[in-house]
C-alpha positions as CSV (number, residue, x, y, z in Angstrom):
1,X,9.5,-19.5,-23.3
2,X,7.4,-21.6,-25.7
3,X,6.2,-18.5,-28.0
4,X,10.3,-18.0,-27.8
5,X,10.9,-21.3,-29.4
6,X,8.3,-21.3,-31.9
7,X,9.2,-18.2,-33.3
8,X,12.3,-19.3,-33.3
9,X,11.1,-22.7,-35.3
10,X,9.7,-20.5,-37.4
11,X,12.4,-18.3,-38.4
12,X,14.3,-21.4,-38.8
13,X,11.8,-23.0,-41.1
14,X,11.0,-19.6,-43.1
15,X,15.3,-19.5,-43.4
16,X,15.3,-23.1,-44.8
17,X,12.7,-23.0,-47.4
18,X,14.0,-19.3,-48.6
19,X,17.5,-20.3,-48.7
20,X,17.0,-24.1,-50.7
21,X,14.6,-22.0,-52.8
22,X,17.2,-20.0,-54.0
23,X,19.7,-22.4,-54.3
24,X,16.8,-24.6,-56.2
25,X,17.0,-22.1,-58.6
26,X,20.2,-20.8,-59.1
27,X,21.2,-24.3,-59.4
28,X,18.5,-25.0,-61.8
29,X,19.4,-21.1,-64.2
30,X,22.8,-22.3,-64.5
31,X,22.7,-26.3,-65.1
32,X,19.4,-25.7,-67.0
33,X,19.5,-22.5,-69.3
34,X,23.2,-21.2,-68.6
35,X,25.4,-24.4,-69.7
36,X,23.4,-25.8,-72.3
37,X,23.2,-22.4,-74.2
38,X,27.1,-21.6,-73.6
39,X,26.6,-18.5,-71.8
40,X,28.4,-16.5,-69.4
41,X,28.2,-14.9,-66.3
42,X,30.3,-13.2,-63.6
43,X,31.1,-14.5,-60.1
44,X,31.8,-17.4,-59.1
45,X,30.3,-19.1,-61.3
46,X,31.4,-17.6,-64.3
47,X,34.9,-18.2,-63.0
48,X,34.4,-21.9,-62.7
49,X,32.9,-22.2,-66.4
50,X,36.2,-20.5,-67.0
51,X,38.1,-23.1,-65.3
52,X,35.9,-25.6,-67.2
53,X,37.4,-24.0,-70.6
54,X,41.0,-23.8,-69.6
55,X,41.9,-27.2,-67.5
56,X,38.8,-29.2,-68.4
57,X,37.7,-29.7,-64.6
58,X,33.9,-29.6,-64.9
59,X,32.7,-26.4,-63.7
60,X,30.3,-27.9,-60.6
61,X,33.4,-29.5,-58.8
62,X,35.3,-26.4,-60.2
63,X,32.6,-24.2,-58.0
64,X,32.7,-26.3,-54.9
65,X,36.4,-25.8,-54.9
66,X,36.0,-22.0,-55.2
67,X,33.5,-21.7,-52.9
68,X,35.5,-23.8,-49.7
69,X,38.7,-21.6,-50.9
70,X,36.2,-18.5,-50.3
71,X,34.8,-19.6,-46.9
72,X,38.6,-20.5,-45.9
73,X,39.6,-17.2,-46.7
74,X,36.6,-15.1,-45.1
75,X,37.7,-17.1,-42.2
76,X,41.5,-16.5,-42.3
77,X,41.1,-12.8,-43.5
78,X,37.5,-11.4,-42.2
79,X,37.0,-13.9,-38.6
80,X,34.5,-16.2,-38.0
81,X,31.5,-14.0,-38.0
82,X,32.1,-13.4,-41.5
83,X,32.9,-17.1,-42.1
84,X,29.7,-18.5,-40.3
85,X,27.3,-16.2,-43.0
86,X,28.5,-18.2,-45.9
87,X,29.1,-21.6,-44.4
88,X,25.3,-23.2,-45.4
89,X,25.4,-21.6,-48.7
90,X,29.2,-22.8,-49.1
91,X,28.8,-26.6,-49.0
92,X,24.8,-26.4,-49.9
93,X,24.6,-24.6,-52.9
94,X,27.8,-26.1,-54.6
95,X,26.4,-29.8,-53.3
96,X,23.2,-29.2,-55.1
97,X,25.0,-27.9,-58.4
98,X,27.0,-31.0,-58.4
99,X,23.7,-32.9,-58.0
100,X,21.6,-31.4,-60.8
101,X,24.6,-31.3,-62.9
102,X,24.4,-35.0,-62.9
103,X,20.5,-35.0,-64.1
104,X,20.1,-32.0,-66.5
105,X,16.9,-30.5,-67.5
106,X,17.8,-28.1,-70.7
107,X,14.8,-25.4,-70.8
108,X,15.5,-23.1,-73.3
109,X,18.2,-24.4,-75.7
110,X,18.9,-22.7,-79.4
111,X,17.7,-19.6,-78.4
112,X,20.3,-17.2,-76.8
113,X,19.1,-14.3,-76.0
114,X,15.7,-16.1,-74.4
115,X,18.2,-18.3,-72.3
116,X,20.4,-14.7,-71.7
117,X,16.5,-13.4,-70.5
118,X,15.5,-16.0,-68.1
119,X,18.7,-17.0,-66.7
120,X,18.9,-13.3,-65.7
121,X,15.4,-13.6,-64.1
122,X,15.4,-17.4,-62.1
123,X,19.3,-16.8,-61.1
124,X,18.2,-13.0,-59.8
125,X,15.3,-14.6,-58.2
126,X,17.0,-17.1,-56.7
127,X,19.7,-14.9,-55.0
128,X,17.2,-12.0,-54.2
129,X,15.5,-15.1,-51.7
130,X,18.8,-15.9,-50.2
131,X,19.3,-12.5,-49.6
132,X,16.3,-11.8,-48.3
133,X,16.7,-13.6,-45.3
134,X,19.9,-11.9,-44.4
135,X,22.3,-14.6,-46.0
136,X,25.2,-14.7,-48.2
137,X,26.2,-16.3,-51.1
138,X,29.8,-15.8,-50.5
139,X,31.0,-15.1,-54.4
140,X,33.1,-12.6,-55.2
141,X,31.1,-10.2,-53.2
142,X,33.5,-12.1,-50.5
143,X,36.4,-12.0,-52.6
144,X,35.6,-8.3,-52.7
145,X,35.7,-7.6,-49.5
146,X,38.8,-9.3,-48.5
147,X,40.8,-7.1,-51.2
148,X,39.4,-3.7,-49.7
149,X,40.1,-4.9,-46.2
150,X,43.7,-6.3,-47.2
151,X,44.9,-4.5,-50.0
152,X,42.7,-1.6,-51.4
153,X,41.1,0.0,-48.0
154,X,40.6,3.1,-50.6
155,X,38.7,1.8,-52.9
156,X,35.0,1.3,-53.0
157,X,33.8,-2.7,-52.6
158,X,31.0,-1.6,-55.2
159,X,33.7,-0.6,-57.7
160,X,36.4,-3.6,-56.6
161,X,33.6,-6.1,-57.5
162,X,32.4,-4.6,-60.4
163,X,36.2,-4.7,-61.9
164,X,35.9,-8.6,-61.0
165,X,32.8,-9.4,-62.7
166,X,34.1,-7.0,-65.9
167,X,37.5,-8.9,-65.9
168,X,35.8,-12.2,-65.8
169,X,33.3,-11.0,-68.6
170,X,35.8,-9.4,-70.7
171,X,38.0,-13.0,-70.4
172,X,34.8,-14.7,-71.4
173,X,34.9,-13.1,-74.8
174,X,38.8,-14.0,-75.4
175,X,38.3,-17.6,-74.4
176,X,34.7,-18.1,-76.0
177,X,33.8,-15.2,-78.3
178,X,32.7,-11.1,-78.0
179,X,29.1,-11.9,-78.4
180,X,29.3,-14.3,-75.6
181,X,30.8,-11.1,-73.5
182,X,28.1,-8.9,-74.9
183,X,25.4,-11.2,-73.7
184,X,26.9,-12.0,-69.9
185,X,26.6,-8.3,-69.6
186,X,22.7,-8.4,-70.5
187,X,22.6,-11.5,-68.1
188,X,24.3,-9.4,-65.2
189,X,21.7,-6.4,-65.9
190,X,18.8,-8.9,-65.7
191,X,20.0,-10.3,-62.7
192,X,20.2,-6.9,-60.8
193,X,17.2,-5.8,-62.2
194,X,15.4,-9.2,-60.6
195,X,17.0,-9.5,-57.4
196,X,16.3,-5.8,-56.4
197,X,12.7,-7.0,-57.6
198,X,12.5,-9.6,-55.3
199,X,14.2,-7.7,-51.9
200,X,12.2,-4.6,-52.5
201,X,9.6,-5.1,-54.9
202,X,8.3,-2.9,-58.4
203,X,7.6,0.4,-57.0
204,X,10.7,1.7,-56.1
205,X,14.5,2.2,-57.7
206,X,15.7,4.0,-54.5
207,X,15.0,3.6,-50.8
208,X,15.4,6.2,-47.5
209,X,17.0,3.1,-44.8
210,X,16.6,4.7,-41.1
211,X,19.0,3.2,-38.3
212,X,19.4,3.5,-34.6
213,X,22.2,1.6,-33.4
214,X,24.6,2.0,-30.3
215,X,27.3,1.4,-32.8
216,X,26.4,4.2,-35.3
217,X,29.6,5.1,-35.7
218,X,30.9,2.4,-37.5
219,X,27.6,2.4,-39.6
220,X,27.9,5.7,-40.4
221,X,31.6,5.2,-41.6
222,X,30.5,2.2,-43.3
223,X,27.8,4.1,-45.1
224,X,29.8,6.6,-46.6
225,X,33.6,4.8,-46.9
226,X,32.3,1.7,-48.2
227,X,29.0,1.9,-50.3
228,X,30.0,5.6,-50.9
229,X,26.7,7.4,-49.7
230,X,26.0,10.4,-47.8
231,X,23.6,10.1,-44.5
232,X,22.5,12.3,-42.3
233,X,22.7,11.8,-38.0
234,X,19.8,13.5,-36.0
235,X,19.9,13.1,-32.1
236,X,16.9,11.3,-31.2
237,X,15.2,10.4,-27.7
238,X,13.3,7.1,-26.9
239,X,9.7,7.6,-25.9
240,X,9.9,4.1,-23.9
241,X,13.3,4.6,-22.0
242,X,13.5,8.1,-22.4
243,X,17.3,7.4,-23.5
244,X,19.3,9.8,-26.1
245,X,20.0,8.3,-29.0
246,X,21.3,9.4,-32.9
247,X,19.5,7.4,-35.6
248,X,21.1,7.5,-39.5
249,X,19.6,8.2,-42.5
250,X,20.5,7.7,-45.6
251,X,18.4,7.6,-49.4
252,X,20.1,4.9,-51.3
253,X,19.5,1.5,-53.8
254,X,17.7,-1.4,-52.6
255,X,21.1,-3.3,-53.3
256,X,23.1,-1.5,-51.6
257,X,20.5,-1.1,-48.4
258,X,20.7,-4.8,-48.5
259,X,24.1,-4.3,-48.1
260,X,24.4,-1.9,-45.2
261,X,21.5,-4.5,-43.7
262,X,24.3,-7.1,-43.6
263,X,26.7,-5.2,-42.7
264,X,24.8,-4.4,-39.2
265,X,24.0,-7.8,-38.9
266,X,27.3,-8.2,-38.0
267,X,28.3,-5.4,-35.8
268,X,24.9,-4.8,-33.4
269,X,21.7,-7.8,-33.7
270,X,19.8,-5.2,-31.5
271,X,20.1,-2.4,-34.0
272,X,16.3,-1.0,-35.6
273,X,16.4,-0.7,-38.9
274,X,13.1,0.5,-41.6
275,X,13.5,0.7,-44.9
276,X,11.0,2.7,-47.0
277,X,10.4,3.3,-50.8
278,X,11.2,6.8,-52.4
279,X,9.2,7.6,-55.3
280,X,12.0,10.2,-56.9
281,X,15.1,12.2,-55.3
282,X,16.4,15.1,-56.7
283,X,19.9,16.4,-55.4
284,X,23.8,15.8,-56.1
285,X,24.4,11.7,-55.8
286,X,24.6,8.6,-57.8
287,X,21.6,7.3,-59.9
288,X,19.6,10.9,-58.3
289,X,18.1,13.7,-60.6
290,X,19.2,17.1,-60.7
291,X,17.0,19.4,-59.2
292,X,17.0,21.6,-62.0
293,X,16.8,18.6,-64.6
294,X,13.9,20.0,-67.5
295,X,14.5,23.6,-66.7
296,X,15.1,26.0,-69.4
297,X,18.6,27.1,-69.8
């Protein structure tokens, strides 16, 4: 019972310092290098500077507004469970904005493209910690999700968020100017490229994720309706209990295993899941090589 609490102390702890971490640094990318350069991103907050532009409500009371309106609709639309995941970061992370907002630290100032480098590296950062410890920031990845579930059930949430973040970039270059468009798209790319670094490390741009879960069949369906994957099912037996089981596999990005991560997290706490690196795949899927790529014709 006591090795039950302290591991659960420590979990705690480990959740506290990853998550204010993150939001350390998010807070500090966007009040630091992001504002005080005029840049742009997408999500949330790039929908708040927006706000900032066309009302002239500054963008950190802008962002805490957003971000209750998202947690009020993951509640109303998606149920509690959903609602719970982004509660910390929903009062937290917009809290702490507001509070650095009102002491700024400008890092990198007359220098774009630097500031479009490093915001894209401390904001990635930053969320890639969150994320790490099975968290969400609740942006428009939420906002995302509650359009497939309500409205577009067809439609990938990979490609629904994606039009998001390209209609709030694309409205960034109307209501500032194109190259401020051009370089929210490097920022977004940076990003990416730094919070995949941080869940899964250098060595790998794809991943094989292995599952066994009782509820496989809504994983499965998950797998290839939602982040639009194949997998393949093998019936597997327990050498412990000796019980029948089918366990999922499935090779895709370190962002989107993150994804199907979270996704269990919701549906089965007692599910296994591994995730390991894959140097190269060759076959018929997104971001794979052809198997007869550098053959002679």
């Amino acid at each position: 019972m006591i090795a039950m609490k302290e591991n659960k102390f420590k979990k705690l702890l480990l959740d506290f310092i990853f998550v204010f971490t993150g939001c350390f640094l998010l807070s500090f990318a966007i009040t630091a290098i992001l504002k005080p350069n005029g840049l742009m991103t997408g999500g949330i907050t790039g929908i708040s500077i927006l706000i900032e532009r066309l009302l002239g409500i500054n963008y950190s009371y802008a962002y805490y507004f957003l971000s209750l309106l998202v947690l009020l609709s993951a509640w109303l639309f998606m149920g509690k469970r959903d609602a719970y995941r982004i509660l910390l970061l929903s009062i937290a992370f917009p809290f702490l904005l507001v509070v650095m907002e009102k002491f700024p630290f400008p890092l990198i100032e007359n220098d774009t493209f630097l500031a479009t480098v490093y915001y894209g590296i401390i904001a990635g950062v930053g969320c890639g910690l969150i994320m790490k410890r099975g968290f969400s920031v609740g942006g428009t990845d939420t906002i995302a999700k509650i359009i497939q579930k309500r409205l577009l059930p067809f439609i990938n949430i990979g490609h629904i968020l994606l039009c998001i973040d390209t209609f709030i970039v694309i409205l960034s270059g109307f209501l500032f100017n194109r190259n401020v468009a051009l370089y929210a798209i490097i920022t977004q790319i940076i990003f990416m490229k730094s919070m995949d670094t941080v869940l899964f490390g250098l060595a790998s741009k794809s991943v094989k994720i292995e599952i066994i879960s009782n509820c496989y069949e809504e994983i499965a369906q998950h797998i290839l309706n939602q982040i639009s994957r194949g997998i393949s099912v093998y019936n597997i037996t327990g050498g412990y209990t000796n019980e029948s089981k089918q366990k999922i596999v499935c090779i895709c990005t370190p962002r989107e295993a993150m994804l199907i991560r979270m996704f269990i997290s919701q549906i089965d706490k007692n599910a296994f899941v591994d995730i390991l690196p894959v140097i190269s795949v060759w076959g018929n899927g997104i971001g794979f090589q052809s198997i007869a790529e550098g053959e002679n014709a």
